[in-house]
Structures are given as C-alpha cells and as structure tokens.
C-alpha positions as CSV (number, residue, x, y, z in Angstrom):
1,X,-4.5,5.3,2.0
2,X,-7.1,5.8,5.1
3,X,-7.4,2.2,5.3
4,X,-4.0,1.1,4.7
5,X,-3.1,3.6,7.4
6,X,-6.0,2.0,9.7
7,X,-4.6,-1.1,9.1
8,X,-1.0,-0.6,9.9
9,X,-2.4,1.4,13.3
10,X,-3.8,-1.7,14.3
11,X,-1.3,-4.2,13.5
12,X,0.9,-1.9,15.8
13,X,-1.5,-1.9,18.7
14,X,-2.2,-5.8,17.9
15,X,1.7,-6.4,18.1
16,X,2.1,-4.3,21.5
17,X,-0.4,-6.3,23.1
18,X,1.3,-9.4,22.5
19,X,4.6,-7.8,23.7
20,X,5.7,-6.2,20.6
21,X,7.8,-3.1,20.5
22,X,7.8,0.0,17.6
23,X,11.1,0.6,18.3
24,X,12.5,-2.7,17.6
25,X,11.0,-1.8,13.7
26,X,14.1,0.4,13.6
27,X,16.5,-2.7,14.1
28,X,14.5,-5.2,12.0
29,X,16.9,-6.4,8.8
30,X,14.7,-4.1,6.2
31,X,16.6,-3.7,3.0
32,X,16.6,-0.3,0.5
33,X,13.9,1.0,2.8
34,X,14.6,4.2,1.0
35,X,12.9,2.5,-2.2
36,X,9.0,2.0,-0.4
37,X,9.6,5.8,1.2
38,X,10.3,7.7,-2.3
39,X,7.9,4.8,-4.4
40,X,5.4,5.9,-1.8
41,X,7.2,9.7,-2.0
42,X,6.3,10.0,-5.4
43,X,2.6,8.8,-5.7
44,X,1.9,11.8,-3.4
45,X,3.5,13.8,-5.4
46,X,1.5,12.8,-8.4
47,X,-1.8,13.1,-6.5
48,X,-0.6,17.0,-5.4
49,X,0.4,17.7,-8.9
50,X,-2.8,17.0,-10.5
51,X,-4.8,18.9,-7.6
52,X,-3.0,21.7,-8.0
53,X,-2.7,21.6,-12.3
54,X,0.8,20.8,-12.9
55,X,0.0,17.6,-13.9
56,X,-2.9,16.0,-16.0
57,X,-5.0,13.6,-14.7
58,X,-4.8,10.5,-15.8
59,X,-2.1,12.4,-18.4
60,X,0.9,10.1,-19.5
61,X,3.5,11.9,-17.3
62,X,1.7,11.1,-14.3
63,X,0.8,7.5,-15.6
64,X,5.0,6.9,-15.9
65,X,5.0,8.3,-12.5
66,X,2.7,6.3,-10.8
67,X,4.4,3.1,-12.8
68,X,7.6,4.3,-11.5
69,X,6.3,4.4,-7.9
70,X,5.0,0.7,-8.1
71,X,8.4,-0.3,-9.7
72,X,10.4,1.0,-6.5
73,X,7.8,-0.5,-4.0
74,X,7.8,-3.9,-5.7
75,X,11.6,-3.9,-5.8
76,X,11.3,-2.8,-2.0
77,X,9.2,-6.1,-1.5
78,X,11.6,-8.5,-3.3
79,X,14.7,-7.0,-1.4
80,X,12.5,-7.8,2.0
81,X,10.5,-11.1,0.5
82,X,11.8,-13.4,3.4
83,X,9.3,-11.1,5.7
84,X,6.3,-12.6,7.1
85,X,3.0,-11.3,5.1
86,X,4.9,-10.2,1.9
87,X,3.6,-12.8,-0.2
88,X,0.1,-10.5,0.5
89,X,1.7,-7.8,0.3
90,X,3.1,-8.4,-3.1
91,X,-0.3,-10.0,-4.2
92,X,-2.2,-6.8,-3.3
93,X,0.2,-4.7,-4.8
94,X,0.4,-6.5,-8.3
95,X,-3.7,-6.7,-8.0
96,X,-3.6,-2.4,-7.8
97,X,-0.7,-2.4,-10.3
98,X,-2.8,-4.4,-12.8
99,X,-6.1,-2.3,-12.8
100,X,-3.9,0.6,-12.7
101,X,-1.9,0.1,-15.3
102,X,-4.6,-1.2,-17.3
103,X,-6.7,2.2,-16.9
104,X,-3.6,4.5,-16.5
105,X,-4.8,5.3,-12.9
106,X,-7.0,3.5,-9.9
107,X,-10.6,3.4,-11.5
108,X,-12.9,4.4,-8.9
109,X,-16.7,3.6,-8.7
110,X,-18.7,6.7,-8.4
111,X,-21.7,5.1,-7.3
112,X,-19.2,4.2,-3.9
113,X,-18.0,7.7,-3.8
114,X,-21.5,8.8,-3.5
115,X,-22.6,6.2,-1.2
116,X,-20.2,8.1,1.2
117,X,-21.7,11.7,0.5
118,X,-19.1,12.8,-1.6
119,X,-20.0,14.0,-5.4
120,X,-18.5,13.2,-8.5
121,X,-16.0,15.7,-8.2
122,X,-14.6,14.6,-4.9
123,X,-13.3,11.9,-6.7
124,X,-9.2,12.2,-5.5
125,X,-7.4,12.6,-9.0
126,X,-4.0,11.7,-10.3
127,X,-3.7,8.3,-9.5
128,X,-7.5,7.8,-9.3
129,X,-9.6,8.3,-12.3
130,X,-13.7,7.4,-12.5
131,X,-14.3,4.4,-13.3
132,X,-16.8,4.0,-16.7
133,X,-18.1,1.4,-18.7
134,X,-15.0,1.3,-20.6
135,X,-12.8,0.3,-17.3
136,X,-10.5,-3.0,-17.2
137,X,-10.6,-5.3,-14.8
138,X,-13.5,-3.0,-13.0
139,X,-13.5,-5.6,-10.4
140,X,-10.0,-5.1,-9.1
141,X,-10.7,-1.0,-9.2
142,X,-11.8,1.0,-5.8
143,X,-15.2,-0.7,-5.4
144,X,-15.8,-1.7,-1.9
145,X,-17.0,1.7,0.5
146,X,-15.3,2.0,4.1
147,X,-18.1,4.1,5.6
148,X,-15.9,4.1,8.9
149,X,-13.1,5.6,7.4
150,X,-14.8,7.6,4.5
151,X,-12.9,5.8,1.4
152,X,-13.0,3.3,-0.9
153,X,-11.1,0.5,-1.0
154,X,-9.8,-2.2,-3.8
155,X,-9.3,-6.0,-3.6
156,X,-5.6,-5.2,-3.6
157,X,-5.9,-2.5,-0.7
158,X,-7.7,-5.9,1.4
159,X,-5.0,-7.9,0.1
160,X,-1.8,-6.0,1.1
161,X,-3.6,-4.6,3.9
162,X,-3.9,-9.0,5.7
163,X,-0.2,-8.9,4.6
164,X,0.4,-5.7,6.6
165,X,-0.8,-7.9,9.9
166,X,2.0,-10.2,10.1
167,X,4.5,-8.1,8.6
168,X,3.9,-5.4,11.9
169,X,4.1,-7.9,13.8
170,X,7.3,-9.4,13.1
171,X,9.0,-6.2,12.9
172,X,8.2,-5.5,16.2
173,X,8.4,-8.7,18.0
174,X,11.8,-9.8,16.6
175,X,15.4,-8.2,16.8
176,X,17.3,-7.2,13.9
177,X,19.0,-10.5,13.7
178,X,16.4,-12.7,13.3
179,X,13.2,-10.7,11.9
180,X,12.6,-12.7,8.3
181,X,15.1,-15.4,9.3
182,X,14.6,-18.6,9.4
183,X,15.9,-21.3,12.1
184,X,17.4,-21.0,14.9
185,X,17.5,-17.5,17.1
186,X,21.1,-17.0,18.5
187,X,21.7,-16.9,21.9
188,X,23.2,-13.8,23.3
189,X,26.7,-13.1,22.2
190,X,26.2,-15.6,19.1
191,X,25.6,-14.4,16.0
C-alpha cells in the first residue's frame, strides 16, 4: 500500500505540473466508484481483523474476503476500462489476484522483510502470509524490497502502479465530458 500510495502521490504532482488539476478528478466520468472504495474498504478490514484476532490468518473467512475485495475492484475496472492506464491496472491486479488466490493470501519473502530490519513477525497478516517453499507462483508474491518506503512490493504492485501514471493524469487533465473518451472534445456549449 506504501508504494501504491507513493505512486499515486506522484502521478498527482506529475499531472499538476503539466497543468493538471485534483479537483477536476471529482468531475471525471468514473463509474460505481463506490465498488474500488468498499473492495479496497474491505481488504482493510481483513488486515485489522487478523491483527486484532477476530479473524484467522490466512483462515477461509478472510480468504473469501479478500476474493470478495478483488471481485469489486475488478468490476470497478471494467466499468472504467475506457481510462487511460487500466489495461496496467487490470494486469497488475489479476497478477496479485493470482498469487493470492493461489496461496489464500499475498506470500511474502521473509528474507525481504528482513532485509528492511523488520523480523519475522513483522510480517503484516491477513492478506499477507510468509511465503515457504510450498508457495505458488513465488515469483508473483511480495519479493522486490522498497528500502525508501520500508515495504515490499509484487510484480503486480509495479504493474498497476505504471497504470496508476496515466490514469492520474487523465483524471486531472480532462473534464468530465471527455476523460476516457475518445474523438473529438466538444466545444463549449456542445455536448
């Protein structure tokens, strides 16, 4: 999430300095933006659940949670697919998707997590798990350490995160009516 977060921060100040606005985000044509907010709603709750013992880790309740939470945001994505940078977006979420459901959470090297100081049990539970020689598709799991920002990061995190780029910047260079659209841009008063 740290990088993700990173990301988006500089996409914004990226888009500003090429005349880009945050407040034109809130009249760009997003559709069922409520689905990304309560996907992404729900994988928090899952991740406070676990710390604080209401839910397993890695149990099947908060495996069905976390596939719930993908479910929304990729639904979220195919309502908005006309975006630029959702084709990455989509990719990177299907690559975390994958390993997760494949391993009923993210897998997460520990050998990473220590790299950044941390020990084995500052591994972030419910939808992370540590990755073992039993992982799938260990080379889509949270391999890659972000010393800058303290985390470690998956292929799909890289992915979604290029996508993240032009998606920003659309949103905030374009007006409702024409961010995702293709053709012509109306003149004022057509429409």
């Amino acid at each position: 999430m740290p990088f993700v977060l990173a990301v988006l921060v500089i996409s914004v100040g990226l888009s500003y300095a090429r005349g880009g606005r945050l407040s034109r985000v809130a009249d760009a044509p997003l559709r069922a933006s409520w689905l990304l907010f309560v996907g992404v709603g729900i994988q928090v709750i899952v991740d406070i659940g676990v710390g604080r013992g209401v839910l397993p880790d890695a149990g099947l309740g908060g495996y069905l949670l976390l596939l719930l939470s993908q479910l929304l945001v990729l639904v979220w994505v195919a309502l908005n697919w006309t975006l630029p940078g959702m084709v990455l977006v989509l990719a990177g979420l299907l690559l975390n998707a994958l390993v997760m459901g494949a391993n009923g959470a993210m897998p997460v090297d520990i050998e990473a997590v220590r790299a950044l100081g941390f020990d084995d049990a500052e591994v972030p539970l419910g939808k992370h798990t540590v990755m073992t020689e039993d992982t799938l598709l260990p080379w889509l799991a949270d391999i890659w350490v972000l010393t800058p920002l303290r985390t470690v990061i998956s292929v799909g995190d890289v992915v979604l995160a290029v996508g993240l780029i032009p998606l920003m910047h659309a949103l905030m260079r374009e007006d409702g009516r024409t961010a995702g659209h293709h053709g012509e841009v109306p003149v004022d008063g057509e429409a």
